[in-house]
N, C-alpha and C positions, 0 to 999 in steps of 0.2 A: 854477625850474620848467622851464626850457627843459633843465638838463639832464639833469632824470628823465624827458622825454620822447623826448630823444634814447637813451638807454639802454633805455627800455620798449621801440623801433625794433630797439635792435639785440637784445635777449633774443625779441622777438615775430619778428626774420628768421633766429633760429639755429632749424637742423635739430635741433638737441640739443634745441630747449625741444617744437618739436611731439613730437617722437620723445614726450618724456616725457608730454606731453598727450593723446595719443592712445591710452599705454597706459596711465594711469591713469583716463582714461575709460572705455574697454575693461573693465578688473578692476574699478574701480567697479560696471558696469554688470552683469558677470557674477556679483559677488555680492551683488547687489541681486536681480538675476532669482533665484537660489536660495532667499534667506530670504522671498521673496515669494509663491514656489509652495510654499514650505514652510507658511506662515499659513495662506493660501487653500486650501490643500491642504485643512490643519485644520481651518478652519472649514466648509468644506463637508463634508466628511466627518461631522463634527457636525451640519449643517444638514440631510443628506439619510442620512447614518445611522448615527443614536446608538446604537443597538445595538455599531456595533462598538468604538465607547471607553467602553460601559457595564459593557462584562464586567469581574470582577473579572483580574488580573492570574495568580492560585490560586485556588484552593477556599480558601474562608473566610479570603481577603484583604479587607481595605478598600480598597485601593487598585488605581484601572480602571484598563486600556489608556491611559485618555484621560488620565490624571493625568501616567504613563509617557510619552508621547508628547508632550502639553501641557512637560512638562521637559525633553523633548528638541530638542524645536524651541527654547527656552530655551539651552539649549545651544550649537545650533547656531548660534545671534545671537551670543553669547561668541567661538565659535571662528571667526568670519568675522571679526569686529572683530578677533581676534588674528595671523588671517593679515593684514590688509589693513595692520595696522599694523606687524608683521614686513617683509613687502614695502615700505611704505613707507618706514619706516628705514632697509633697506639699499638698495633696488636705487632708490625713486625719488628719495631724497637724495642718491644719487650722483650720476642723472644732473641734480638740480638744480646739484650742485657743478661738476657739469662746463660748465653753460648758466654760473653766474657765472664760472670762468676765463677761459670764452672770451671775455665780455662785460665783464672790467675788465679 
């Protein structure tokens, strides 16, 4: 035990591991904020005015705005998970490889 805690010491004093905590906080945080005013967006739009995801899409469509849009914030939830884990693969698993060289 003593010497996963001496190691935790030295991973928690490299400048490599905040670097990386700080910006995967950061992008965490920023595409958290997006998909979150994306909903709320939504849902208030819907809540104070349904007219505008009632319309149909064309003339003598079945399918509204809100269908249209309701898919695309769906969307949007896909392509942030895809970036976050793009980025994570490359840039934050390097700089984890870089916190382990330094730290054995």
């Amino acid at each position: 035990m003593h010497v996963m805690q001496h190691l935790y010491r030295r991973i928690y004093a490299n400048p490599k591991f905040h670097q990386l905590e700080l910006e995967r906080r950061r992008f965490s945080w920023l595409l958290t904020s997006i998909i979150l005013i994306a909903y709320f967006s939504f849902i208030l739009i819907i809540a104070f005015y349904p007219e505008l995801f009632g319309n149909p899409i064309f003339e003598d469509s079945v399918i509204t705005w809100g269908i249209l849009i309701a898919l695309s914030v769906i969307l949007l939830s896909l392509l942030l998970t895809g970036i976050y884990v793009y980025r994570a693969n490359n840039e934050f698993d390097r700089l984890v490889n870089d916190v382990i060289k330094d730290v054995t």
